[in-house]
C-alpha positions in Angstrom: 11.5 12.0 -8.8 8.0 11.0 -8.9 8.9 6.7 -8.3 10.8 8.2 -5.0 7.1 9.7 -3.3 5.7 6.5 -5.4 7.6 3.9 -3.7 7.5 5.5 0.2 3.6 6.2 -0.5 3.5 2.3 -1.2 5.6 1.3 2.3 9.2 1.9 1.0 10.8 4.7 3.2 14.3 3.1 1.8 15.3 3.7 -1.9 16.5 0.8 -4.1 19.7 2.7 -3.8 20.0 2.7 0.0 18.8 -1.3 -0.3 22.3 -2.2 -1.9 24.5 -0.3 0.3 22.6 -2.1 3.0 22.8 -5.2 1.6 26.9 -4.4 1.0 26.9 -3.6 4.7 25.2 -6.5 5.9 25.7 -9.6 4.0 22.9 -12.2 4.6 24.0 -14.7 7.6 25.6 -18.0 6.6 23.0 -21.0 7.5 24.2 -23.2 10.6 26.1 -26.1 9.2 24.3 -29.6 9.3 
């Protein structure tokens, strides 16, 4: 798939693909409560 070689020839060496099971994997962290 050309976007593939597009996107790690503009500074992506992770797919969009791989970006969601990350983001499944590791939730963003809670801010501190106040």
């Amino acid at each position: 798939n050309p976007q593939v070689i597009h996107k790690e020839t503009t500074g992506f060496p992770v797919t969009a693909e791989q970006r969601v099971i990350l983001r499944c994997l590791q939730p963003p962290p809670l801010p501190p409560p106040e």
